[in-house]
N, C-alpha and C positions, 0 to 999 in steps of 0.2 A: 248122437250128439256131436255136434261139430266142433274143432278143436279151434282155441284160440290160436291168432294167429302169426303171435311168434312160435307158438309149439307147431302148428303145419309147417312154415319155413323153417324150421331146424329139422324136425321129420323128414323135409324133402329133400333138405340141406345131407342129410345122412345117408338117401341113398347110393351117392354117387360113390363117396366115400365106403363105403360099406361093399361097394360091387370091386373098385381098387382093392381092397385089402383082400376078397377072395380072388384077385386077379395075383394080385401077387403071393400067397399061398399056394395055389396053383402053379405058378410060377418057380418056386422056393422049393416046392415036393418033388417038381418034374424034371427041374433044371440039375440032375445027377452029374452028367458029360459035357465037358466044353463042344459046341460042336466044332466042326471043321471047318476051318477058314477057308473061307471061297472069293478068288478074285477072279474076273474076267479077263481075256488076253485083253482087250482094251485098255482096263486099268492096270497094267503093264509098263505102261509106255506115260509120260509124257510128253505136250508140245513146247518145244523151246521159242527162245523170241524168234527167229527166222522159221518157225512151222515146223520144222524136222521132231521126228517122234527120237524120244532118249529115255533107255530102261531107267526105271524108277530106282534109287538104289531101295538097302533095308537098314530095318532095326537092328540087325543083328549085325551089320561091317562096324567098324571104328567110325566114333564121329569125327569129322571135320570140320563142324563150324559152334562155335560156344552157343547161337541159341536157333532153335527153330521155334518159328510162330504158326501154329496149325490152325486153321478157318475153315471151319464147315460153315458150308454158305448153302441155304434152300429158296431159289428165288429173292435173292439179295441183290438183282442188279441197281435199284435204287440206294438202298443202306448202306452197302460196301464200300462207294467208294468214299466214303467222309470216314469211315472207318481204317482205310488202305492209307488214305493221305496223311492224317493224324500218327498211324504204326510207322509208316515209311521216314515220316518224317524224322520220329527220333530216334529210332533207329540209325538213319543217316547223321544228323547228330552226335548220335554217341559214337559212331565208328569213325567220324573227323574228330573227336577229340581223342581215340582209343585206337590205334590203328588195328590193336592183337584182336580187338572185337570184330568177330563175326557171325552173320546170320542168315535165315531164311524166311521166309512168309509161304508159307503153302494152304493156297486156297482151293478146299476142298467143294466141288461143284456137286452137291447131292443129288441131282438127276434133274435140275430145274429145267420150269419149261420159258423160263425168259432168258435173257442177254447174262446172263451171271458167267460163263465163260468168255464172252467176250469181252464184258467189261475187267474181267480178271487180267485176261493176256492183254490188255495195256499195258496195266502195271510192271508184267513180262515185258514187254516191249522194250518201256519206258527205264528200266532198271536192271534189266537183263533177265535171261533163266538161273541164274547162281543163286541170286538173290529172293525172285518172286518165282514163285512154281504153279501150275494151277493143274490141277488134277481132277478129271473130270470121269465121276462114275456113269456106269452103265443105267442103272436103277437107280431110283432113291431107296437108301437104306436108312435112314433116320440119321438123325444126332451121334447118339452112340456107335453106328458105323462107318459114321463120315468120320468123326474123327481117329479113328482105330484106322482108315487105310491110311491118312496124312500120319498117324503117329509111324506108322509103319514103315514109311519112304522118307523119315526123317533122317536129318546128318547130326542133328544138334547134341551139345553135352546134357542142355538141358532141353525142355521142351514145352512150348509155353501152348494151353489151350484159350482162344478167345471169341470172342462170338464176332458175329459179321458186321451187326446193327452199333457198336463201338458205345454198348451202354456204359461204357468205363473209363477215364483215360486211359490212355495205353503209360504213362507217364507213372503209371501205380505199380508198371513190372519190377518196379524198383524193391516197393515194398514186399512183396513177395520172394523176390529176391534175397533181400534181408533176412526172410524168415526161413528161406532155405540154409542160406549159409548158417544161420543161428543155431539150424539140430545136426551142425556137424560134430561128433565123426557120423559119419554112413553106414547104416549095416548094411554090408556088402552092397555100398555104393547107392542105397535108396531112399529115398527122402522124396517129400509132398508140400506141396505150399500152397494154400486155397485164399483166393481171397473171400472178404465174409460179410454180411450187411445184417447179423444178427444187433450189431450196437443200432441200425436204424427199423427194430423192428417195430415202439413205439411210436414212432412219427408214419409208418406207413400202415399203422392199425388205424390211425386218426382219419384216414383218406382213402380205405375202404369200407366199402356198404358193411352189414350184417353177414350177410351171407356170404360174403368172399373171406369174411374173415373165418366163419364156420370152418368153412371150405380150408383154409389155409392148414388150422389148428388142427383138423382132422388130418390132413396130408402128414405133416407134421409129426404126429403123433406114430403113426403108417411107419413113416418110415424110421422111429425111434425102435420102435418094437420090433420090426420084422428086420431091418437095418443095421443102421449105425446108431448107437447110442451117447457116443462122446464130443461128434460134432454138433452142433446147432444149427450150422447153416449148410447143409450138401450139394445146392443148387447153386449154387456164386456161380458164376460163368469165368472164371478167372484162376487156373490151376497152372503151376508148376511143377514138375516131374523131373526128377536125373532122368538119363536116358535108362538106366536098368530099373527103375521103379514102373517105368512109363512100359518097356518092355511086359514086365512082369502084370503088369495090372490091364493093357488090353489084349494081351495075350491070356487072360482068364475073363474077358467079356461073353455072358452067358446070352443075350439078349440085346440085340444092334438098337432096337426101337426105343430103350431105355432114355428115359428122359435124365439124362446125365447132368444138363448146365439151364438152370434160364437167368433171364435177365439181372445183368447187375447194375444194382444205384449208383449213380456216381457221387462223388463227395470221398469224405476222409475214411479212411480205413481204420478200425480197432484190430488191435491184436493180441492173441492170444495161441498158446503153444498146449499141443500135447500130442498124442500119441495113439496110434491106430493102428487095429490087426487086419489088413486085407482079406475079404473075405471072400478066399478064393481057393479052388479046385486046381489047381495049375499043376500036369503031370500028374497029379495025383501024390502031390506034395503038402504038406504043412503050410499054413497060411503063413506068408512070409512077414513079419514086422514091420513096418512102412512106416517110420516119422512124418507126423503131420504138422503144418503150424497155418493154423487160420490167420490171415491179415488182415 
C-alpha cells in the first residue's frame, strides 16, 4: 500500500537526519582524545603587504591589539570583498574616533581554488599587514579549522568570529559587545557572546518549503540532545570570545569539519543571557564554565 504523501516526504525527510544523529553518536563514542594539532611549515609564516613571509605569532603571547576579526574564507573571492569594505570601514571609524582602539582582520584562505588570496592581500596592501592578515592554508580543513588556525595566530583581547559572505552588519559587534561586557566578572577571564536569529525563527518558517523546515527541526532537535541544551540558536555566524575563552575552547576542537557557524539574517538582534558548560576534554580537565550571552 502506498503511503500518502506527505507521510513519504517526512519518511524521506527523516532519513537524512536520522543518518546525522548516528554520525554524530559515533562521533560522541569515539571522539575520547583531542587529537594533535597539526600545522604545516607553510602555515607558519604569513605574507606581509611588501610579500615578505612573517612568523605568525600565537594564542598563548600577550595580546596586543583590543580586537581580532577572524574570516574563514572557502572560495569567497566574489563575497569578501563587500564584506572586507563594510568590517574595514568601521573599524577605521572607530579607531579615528578611539585612538586606544585597536585591531585586526585575519582572513583565513581554507585551501580555495579561486583568487581568495589575492583578493585578501589587497586589503593587506591597502591597509597594511598590522592591521589585515591573510593566512593562507595548505589544505582545506573546513570551517571549524579555518577558524581555530586564525583563532590561533590572533593578538586580540577579544576575538570576534565572522563569516566572509557579510550576512550581518559588521556594525552589530557592538551588540555583542554589550553582552560580553554585561557577564562581567569573568571566571578566570572567559566569557562568550553569540549573536542569535532565534527571535526571527517565525518569519523564516513562513519562506521555507515543508521539508526544509522538517529538515531544520530535526537538526535542531540533534543538536538539543546530543549537544547544547540552553542555547537556541548554535549556528549564528557572529561569536565573541575573551582571548582565554577562545584559547580554551579551540584548543578542545575534536572535529575541524564541524559545521560551527552558518549564515546570519541581518536585521535587529534579541537578546538574551545565560550560561554554558563547555563541553570539553581539554588536558583532561573539568569542563571549564564559559558565560554565554546570545544577542
Amino acid at each position: 500500500m502506498a503511503l500518502p504523501l506527505p507521510a513519504a516526504a517526512a519518511a524521506l525527510a527523516a532519513l537524512p537526519v536520522l543518518l546525522f544523529g548516528l554520525i554524530c553518536m559515533i562521533a560522541h563514542v569515539t571522539a575520547r582524545k583531542i587529537p594533535a594539532f597539526h600545522r604545516y611549515e607553510e602555515e607558519k609564516f604569513f605574507l606581509n603587504a611588501e610579500g615578505r613571509k612573517e612568523s605568525v605569532p600565537s594564542i598563548d603571547d600577550p595580546a596586543t591589539k583590543e580586537l581580532s576579526v577572524v574570516v574563514p574564507s572557502y572560495n569567497e573571492e566574489d563575497r569578501l570583498p563587500l564584506m572586507m569594505d563594510e568590517a574595514l570601514d568601521y573599524l577605521e571609524k572607530r579607531q579615528k574616533q578611539d585612538p586606544s582602539f585597536t585591531y585586526e582582520v585575519i582572513v583565513v584562505n581554507d585551501g580555495s581554488k579561486d583568487q581568495t588570496t589575492k583578493v585578501a592581500m589587497k586589503y593587506c596592501e591597502k591597509y597594511g599587514s598590522d592591521k589585515v592578515r591573510v593566512l593562507s592554508l595548505v589544505k582545506n580543513r573546513g570551517k571549524g579549522g579555518a577558524v581555530r588556525m586564525g583563532v590561533f595566530i590572533s593578538r586580540g583581547k577579544k576575538i570576534l568570529m565572522a563569516d566572509a559572505d557579510g550576512a550581518t552588519k559588521f556594525a552589530d559587534i557592538e551588540k555583542v559587545e554589550e553582552g560580553l561586557e554585561n557577564l562581567q566578572p569573568w571566571p578566570n577571564q572567559m566569557a562568550i557572546s553569540c549573536g542569535s536569529r532565534a527571535h526571527l525563527e517565525k518569519d523564516s518558517i513562513a519562506k521555507r518549503s515543508y521539508f526544509r523546515t522538517l529538515l531544520m527541526y530535526g537538526f535542531h532537535f540533534l543538536v538539543w540532545f546530543l549537544c547544547v541544551k540552553e542555547i537556541r540558536d548554535t549556528q549564528c555566524g557572529f561569536k565573541l570570545l575573551t582571548r582565554k575563552a577562545a584559547s580554551e575552547t579551540f584548543s578542545a576542537l575534536h572535529i575541524e569539519r564541524c559545521r560551527l557557524i552558518t549564515y546570519l539574517s541581518k536585521g535587529a538582534l534579541g537578546t538574551e543571557s545565560l550560561s554554558w558548560k563547555l563541553n570539553s576534554l581539554h588536558s583532561g580537565q573539568p569542563a571549564p564554565n564559559i558565560p554565554m550571552f546570545k544577542s
